[in-house]
Backbone as ProteinMPNN parsed JSONL, in Angstrom:
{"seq_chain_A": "XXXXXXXXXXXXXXXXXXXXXXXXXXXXXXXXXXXXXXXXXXXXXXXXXXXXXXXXXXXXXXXXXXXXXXXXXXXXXXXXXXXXXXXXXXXXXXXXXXXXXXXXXXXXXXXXXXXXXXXXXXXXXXXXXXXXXXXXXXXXXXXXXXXXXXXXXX", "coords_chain_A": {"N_chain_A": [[29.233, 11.848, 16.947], [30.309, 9.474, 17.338], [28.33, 7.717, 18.37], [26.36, 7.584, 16.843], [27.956, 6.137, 14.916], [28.443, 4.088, 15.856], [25.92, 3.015, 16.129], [24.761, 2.839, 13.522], [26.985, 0.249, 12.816], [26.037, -1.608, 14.396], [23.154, -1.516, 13.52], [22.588, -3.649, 11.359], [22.883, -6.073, 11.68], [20.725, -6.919, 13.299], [18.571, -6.65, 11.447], [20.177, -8.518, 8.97], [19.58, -11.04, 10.027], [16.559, -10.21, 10.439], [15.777, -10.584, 7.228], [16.605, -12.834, 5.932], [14.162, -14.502, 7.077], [12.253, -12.904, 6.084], [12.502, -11.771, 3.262], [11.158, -12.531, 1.047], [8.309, -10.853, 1.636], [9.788, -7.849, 1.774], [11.448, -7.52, -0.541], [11.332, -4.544, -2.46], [10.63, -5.621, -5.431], [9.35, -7.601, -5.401], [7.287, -7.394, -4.365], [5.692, -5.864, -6.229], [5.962, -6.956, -8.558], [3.789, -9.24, -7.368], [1.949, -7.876, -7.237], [1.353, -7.527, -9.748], [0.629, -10.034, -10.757], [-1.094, -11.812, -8.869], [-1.918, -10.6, -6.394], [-3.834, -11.714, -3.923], [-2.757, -14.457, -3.769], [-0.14, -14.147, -3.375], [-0.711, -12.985, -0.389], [-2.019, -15.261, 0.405], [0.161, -16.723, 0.783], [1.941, -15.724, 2.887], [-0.149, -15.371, 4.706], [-1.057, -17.769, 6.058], [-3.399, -18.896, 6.925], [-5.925, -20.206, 9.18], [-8.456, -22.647, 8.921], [-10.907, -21.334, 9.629], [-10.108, -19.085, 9.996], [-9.478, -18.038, 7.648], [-11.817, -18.414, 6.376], [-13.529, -15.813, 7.962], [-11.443, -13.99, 6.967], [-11.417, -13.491, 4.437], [-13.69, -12.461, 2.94], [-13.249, -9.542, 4.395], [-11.232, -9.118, 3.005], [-11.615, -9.087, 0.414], [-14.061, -7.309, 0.099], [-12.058, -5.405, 0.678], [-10.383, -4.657, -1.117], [-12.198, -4.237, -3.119], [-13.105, -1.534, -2.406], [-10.637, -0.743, -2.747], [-10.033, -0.661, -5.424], [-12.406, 1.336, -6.655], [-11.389, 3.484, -5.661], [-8.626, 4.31, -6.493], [-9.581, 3.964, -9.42], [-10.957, 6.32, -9.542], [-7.969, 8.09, -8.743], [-6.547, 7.69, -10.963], [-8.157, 8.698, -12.842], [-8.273, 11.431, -12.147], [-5.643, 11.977, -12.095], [-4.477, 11.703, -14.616], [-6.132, 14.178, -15.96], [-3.502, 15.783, -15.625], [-1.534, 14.207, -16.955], [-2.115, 14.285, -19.234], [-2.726, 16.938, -20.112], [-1.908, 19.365, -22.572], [-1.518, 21.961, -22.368], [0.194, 24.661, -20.046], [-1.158, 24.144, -16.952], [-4.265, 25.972, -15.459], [-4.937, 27.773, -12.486], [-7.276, 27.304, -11.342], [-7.972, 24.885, -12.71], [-5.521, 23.16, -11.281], [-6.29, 23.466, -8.996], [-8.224, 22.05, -8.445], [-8.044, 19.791, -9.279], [-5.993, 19.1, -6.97], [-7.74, 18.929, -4.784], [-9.86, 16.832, -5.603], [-7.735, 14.839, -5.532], [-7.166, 14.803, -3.096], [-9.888, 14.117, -1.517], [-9.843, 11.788, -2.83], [-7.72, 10.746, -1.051], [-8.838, 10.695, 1.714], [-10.626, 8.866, 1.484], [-9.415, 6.868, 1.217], [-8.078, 6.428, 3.19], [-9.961, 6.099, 5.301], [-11.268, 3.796, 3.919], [-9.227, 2.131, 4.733], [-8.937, 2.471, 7.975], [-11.624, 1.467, 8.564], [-10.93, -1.273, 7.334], [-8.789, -1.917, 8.986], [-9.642, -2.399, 11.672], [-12.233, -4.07, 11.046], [-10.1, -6.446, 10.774], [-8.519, -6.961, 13.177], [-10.922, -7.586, 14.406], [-11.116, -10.094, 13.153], [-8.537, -11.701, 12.949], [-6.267, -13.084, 14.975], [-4.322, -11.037, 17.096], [-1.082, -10.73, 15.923], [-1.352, -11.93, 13.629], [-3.049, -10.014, 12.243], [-2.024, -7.601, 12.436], [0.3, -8.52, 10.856], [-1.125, -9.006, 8.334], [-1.692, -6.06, 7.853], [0.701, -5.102, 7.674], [1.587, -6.235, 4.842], [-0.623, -4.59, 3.563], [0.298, -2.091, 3.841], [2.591, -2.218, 2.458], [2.258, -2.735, -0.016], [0.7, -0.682, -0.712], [2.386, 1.543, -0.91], [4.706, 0.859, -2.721], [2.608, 1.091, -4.694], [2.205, 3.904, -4.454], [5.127, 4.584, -4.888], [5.232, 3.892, -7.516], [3.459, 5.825, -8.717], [4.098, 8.142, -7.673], [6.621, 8.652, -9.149], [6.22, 8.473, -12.064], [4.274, 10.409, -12.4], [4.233, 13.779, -13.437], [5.914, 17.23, -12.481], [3.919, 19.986, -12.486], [3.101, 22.196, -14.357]], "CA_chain_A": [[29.633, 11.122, 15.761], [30.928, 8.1, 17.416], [27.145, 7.253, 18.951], [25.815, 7.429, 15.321], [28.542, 5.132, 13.767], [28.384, 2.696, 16.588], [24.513, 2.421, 16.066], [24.794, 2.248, 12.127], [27.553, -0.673, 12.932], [24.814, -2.332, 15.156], [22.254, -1.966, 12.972], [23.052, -4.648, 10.306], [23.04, -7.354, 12.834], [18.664, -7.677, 13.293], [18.043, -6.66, 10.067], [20.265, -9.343, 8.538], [19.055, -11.731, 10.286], [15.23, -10.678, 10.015], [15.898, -10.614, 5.875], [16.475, -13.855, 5.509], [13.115, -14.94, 6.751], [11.171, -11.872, 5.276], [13.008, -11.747, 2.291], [9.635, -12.34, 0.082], [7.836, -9.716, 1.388], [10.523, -6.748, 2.181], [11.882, -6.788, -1.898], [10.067, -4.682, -3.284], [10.278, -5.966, -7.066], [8.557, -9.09, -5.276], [5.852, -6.826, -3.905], [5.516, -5.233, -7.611], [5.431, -8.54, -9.433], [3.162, -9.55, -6.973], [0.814, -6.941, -7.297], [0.588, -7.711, -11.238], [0.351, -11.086, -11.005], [-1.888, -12.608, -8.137], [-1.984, -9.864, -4.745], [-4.444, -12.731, -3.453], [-2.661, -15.441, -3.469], [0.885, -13.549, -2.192], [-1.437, -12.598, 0.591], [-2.237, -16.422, 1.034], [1.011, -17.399, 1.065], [2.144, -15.369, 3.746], [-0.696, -15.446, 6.19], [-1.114, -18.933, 6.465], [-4.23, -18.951, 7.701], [-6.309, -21.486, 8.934], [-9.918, -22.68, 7.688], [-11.479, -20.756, 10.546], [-9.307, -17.365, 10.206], [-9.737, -18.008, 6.13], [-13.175, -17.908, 6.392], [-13.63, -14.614, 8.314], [-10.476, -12.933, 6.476], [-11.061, -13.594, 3.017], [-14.668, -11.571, 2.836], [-12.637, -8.463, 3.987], [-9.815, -8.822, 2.222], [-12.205, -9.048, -1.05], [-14.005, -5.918, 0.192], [-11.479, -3.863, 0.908], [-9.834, -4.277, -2.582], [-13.12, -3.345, -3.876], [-12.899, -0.111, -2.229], [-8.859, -0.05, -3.358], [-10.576, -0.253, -6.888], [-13.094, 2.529, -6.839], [-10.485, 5.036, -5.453], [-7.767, 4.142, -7.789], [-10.167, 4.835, -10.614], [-10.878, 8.019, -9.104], [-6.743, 8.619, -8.376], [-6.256, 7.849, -12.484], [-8.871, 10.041, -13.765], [-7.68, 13.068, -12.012], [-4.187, 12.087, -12.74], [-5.035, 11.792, -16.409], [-5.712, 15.266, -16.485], [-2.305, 16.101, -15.914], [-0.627, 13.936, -18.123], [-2.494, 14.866, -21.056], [-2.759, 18.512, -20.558], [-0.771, 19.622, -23.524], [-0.87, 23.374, -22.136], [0.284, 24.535, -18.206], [-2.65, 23.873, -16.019], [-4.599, 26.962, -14.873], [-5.09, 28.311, -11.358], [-8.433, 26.745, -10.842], [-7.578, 23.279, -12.269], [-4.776, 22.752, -10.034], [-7.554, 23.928, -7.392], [-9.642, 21.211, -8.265], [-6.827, 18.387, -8.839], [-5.828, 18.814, -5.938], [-9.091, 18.916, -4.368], [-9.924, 15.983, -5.727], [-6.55, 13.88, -4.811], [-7.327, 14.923, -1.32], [-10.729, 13.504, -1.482], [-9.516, 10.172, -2.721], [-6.954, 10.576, -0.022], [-9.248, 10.784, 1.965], [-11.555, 7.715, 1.147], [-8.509, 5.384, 1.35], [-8.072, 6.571, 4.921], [-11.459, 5.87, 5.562], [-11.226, 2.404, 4.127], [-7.638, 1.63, 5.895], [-9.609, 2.307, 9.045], [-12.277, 0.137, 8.173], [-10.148, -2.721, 7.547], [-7.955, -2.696, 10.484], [-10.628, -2.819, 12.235], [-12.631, -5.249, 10.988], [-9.391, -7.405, 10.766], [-8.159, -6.761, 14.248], [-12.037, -8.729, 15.211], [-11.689, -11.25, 12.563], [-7.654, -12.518, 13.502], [-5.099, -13.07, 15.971], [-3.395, -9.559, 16.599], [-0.319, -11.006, 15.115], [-1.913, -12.381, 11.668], [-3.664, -8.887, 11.513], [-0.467, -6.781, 11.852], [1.363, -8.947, 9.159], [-1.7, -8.744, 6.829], [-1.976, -4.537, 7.557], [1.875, -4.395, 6.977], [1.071, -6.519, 3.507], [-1.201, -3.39, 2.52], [1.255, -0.9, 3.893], [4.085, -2.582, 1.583], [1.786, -2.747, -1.399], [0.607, 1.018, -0.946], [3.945, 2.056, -0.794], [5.169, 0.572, -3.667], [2.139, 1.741, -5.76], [2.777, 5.297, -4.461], [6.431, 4.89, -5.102], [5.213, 4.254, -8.587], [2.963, 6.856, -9.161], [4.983, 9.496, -8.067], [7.728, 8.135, -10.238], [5.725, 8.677, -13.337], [3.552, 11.365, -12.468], [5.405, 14.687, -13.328], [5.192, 18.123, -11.407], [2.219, 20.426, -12.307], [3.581, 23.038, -14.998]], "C_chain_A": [[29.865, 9.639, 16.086], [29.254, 7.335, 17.709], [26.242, 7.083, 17.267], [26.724, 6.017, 14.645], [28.143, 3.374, 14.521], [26.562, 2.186, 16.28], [24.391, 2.043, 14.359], [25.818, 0.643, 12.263], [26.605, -1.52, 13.582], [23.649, -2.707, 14.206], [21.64, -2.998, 12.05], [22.486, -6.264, 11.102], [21.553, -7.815, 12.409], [18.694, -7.757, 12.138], [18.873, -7.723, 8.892], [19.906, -10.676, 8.795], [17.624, -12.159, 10.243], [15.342, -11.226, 8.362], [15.809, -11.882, 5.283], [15.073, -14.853, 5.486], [11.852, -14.537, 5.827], [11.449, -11.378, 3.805], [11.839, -11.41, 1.148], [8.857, -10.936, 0.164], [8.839, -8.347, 2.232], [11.147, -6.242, 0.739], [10.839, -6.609, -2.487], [10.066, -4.807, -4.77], [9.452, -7.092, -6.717], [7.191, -8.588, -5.341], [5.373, -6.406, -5.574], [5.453, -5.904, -8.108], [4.009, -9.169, -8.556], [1.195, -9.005, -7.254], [0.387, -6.902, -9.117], [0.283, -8.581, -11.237], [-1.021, -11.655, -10.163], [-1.611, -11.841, -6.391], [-2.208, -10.974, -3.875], [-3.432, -13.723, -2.952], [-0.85, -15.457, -3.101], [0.183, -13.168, -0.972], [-1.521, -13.907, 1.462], [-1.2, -16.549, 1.809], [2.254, -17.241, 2.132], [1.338, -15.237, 4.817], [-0.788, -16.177, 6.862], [-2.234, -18.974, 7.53], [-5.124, -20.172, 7.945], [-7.909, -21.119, 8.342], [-10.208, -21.482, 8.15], [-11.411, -19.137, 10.165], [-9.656, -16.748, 8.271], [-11.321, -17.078, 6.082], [-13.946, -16.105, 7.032], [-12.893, -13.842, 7.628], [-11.181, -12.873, 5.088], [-12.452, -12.188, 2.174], [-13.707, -9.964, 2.821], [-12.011, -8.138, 3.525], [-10.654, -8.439, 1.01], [-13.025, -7.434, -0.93], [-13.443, -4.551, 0.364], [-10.297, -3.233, -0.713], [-10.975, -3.586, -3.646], [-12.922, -2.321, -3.64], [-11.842, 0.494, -2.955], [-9.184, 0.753, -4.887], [-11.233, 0.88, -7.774], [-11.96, 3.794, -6.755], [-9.527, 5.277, -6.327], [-8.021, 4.577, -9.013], [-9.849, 6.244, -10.736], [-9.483, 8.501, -9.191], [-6.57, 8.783, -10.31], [-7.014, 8.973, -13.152], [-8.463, 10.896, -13.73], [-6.112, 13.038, -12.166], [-3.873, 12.198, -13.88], [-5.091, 13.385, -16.886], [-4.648, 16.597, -16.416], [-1.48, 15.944, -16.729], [-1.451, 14.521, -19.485], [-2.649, 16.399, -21.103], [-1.761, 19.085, -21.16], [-0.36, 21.47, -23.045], [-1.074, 23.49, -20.344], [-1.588, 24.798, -18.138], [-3.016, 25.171, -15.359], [-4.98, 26.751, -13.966], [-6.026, 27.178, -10.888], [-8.28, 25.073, -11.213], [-6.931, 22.378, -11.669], [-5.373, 22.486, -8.712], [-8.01, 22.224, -7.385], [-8.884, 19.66, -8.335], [-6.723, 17.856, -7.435], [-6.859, 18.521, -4.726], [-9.431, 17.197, -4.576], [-9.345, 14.787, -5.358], [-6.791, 13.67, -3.476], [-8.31, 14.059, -0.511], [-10.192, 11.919, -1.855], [-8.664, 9.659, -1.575], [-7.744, 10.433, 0.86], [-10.355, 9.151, 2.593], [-10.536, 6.54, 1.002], [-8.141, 5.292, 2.429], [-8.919, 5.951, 5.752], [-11.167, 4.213, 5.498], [-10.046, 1.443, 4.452], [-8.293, 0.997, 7.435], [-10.935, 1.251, 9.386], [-12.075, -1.006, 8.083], [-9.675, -2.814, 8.5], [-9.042, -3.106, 11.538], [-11.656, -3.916, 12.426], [-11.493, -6.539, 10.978], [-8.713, -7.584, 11.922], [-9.657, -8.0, 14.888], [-11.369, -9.596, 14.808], [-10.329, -12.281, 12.898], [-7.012, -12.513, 14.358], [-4.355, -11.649, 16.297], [-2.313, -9.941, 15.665], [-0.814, -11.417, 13.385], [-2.406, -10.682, 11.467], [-3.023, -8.093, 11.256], [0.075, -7.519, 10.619], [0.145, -8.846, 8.095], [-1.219, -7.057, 6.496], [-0.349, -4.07, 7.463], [1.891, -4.74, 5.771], [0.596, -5.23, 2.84], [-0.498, -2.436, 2.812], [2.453, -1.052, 2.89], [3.628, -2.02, 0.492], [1.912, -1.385, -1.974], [1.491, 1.386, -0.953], [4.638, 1.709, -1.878], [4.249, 1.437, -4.796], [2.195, 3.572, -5.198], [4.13, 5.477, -4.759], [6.094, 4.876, -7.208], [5.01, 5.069, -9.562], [3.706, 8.113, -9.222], [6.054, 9.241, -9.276], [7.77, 8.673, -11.698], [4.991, 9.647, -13.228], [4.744, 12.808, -12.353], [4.681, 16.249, -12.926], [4.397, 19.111, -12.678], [3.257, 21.706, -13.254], [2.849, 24.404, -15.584]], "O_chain_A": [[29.66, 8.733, 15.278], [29.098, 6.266, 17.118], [25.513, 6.124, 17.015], [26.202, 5.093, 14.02], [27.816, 2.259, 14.115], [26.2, 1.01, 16.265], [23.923, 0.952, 14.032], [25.231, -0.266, 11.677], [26.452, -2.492, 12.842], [23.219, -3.852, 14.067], [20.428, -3.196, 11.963], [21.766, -7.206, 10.771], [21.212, -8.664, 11.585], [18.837, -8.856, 11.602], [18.258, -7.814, 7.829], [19.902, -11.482, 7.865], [17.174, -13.299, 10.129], [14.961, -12.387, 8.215], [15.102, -12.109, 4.301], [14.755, -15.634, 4.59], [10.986, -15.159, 5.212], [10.646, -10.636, 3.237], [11.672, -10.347, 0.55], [8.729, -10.116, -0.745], [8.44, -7.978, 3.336], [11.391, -5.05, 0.554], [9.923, -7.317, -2.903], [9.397, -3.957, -5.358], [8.813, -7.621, -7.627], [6.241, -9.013, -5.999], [4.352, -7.017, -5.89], [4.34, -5.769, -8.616], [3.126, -9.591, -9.302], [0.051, -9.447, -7.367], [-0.616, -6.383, -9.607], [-0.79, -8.569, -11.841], [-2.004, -11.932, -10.851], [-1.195, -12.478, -5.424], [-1.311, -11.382, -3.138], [-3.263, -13.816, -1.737], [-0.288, -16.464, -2.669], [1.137, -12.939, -0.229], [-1.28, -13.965, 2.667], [-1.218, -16.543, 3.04], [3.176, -18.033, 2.328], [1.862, -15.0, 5.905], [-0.724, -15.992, 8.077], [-2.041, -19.066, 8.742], [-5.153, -21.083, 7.118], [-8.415, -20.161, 7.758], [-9.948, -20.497, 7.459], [-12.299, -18.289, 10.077], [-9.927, -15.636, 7.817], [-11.728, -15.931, 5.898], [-14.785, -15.467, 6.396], [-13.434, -12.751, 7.447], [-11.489, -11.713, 4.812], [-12.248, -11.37, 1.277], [-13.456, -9.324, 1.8], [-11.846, -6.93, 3.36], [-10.357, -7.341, 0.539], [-12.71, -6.511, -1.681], [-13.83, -3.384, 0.301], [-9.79, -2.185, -1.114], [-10.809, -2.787, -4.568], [-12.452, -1.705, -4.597], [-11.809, 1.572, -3.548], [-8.914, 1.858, -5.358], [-10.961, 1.279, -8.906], [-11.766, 4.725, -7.536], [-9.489, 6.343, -6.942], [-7.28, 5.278, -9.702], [-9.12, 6.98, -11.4], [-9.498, 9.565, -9.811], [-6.49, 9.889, -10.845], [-6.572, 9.905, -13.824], [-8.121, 11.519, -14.736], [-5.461, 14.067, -12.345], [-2.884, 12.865, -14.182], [-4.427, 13.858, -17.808], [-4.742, 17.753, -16.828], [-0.772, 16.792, -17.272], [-1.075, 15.111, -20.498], [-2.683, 16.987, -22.184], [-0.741, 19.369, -20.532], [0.688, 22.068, -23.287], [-1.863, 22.919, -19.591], [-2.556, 25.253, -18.748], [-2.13, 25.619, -14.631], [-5.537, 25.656, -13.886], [-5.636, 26.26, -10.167], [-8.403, 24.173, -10.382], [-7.279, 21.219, -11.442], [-5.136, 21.719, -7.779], [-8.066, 21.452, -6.428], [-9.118, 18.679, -7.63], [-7.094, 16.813, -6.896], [-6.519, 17.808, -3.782], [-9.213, 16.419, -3.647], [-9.989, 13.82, -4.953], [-6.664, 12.625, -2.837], [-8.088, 13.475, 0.549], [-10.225, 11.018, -1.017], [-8.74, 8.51, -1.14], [-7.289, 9.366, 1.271], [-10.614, 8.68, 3.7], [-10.883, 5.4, 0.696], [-7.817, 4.19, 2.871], [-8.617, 5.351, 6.784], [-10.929, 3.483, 6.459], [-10.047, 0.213, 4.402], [-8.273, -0.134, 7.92], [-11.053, 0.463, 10.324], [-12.8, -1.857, 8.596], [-9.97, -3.802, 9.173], [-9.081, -4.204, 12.094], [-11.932, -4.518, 13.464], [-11.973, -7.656, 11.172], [-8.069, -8.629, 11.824], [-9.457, -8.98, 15.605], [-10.775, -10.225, 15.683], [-10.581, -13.466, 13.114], [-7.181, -11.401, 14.858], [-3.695, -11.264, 15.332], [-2.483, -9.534, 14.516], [-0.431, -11.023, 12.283], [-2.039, -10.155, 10.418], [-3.049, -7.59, 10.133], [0.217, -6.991, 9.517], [0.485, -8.588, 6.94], [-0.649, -6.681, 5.472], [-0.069, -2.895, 7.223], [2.199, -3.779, 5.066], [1.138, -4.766, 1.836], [-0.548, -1.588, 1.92], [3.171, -0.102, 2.576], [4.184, -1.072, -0.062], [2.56, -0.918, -2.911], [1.033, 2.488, -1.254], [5.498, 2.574, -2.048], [4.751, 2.228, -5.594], [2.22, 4.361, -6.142], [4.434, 6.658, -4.925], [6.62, 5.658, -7.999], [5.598, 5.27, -10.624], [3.938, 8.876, -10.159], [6.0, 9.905, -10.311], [8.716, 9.112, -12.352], [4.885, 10.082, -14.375], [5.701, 12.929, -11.588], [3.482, 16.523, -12.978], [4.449, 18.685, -13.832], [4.245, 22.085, -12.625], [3.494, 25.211, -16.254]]}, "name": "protein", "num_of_chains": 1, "seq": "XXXXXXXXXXXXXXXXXXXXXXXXXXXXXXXXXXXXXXXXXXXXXXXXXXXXXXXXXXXXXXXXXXXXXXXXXXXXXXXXXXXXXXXXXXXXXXXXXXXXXXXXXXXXXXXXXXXXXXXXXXXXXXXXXXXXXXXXXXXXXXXXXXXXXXXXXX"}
């Protein structure tokens, strides 16, 4: 008990101190305003990149939101036919929901891996970690949303 309190008493310390610089991107109502307003150009304004790093980043960044785009579709459609199913969902459409979710799960894995990758060539390790925690924030927020609003399977 005491080795627990003493490390919760400790813990405060970094993390008030990182907060103040990371402040922007760690709340997430920033990340969530962000993500309606201009992703892009919250993206800028934390990578600070130069021409050089611009020029190589900006291509993947633009492709890999394309991908975000396609799958997302895909995640709404088959989420769609949950919310609107006015009567419980039978056996086999659950089957295939889920089936489906998995597959998009799937294809965002895919293009995760894809990006780090290509963004691991294209910057500095450091710039490429703070972009690929950027899309870990984002995703995380829009899964905090979805579940939020998506309701269980009746």
């Amino acid at each position: 008990m005491r080795i627990v309190m003493a490390t919760i008493a400790v813990i405060p310390a970094p993390i008030a101190l990182a907060q103040d610089s990371a402040a922007d991107v760690t709340d997430m109502q920033v990340l969530r305003a962000a993500l309606k307003s201009d992703k892009k150009a919250f993206v800028a304004s934390n990578m600070k990149l130069s021409d050089a790093e611009a020029k190589k980043f900006w291509p993947i960044y633009d492709s890999y939101q394309r991908n975000l785009e396609v799958t997302s579709r895909r995640r709404v459609v088959a989420v769609e036919a949950l919310l609107f199913h006015d009567k419980p969902m039978s056996n086999l459409g659950a089957k295939n929901l889920i089936t489906e979710l998995m597959a998009v799960d799937e294809a965002e894995v895919k293009a995760r891996r894809t990006l780090r990758n290509r963004v691991m060539r294209a910057l500095p390790p450091l710039k490429a970690a703070r972009y690929l925690q950027l899309e870990g924030k984002f995703e995380a927020v829009q899964e905090y949303d979805i579940a939020s609003t998506v309701p269980l399977i009746r």
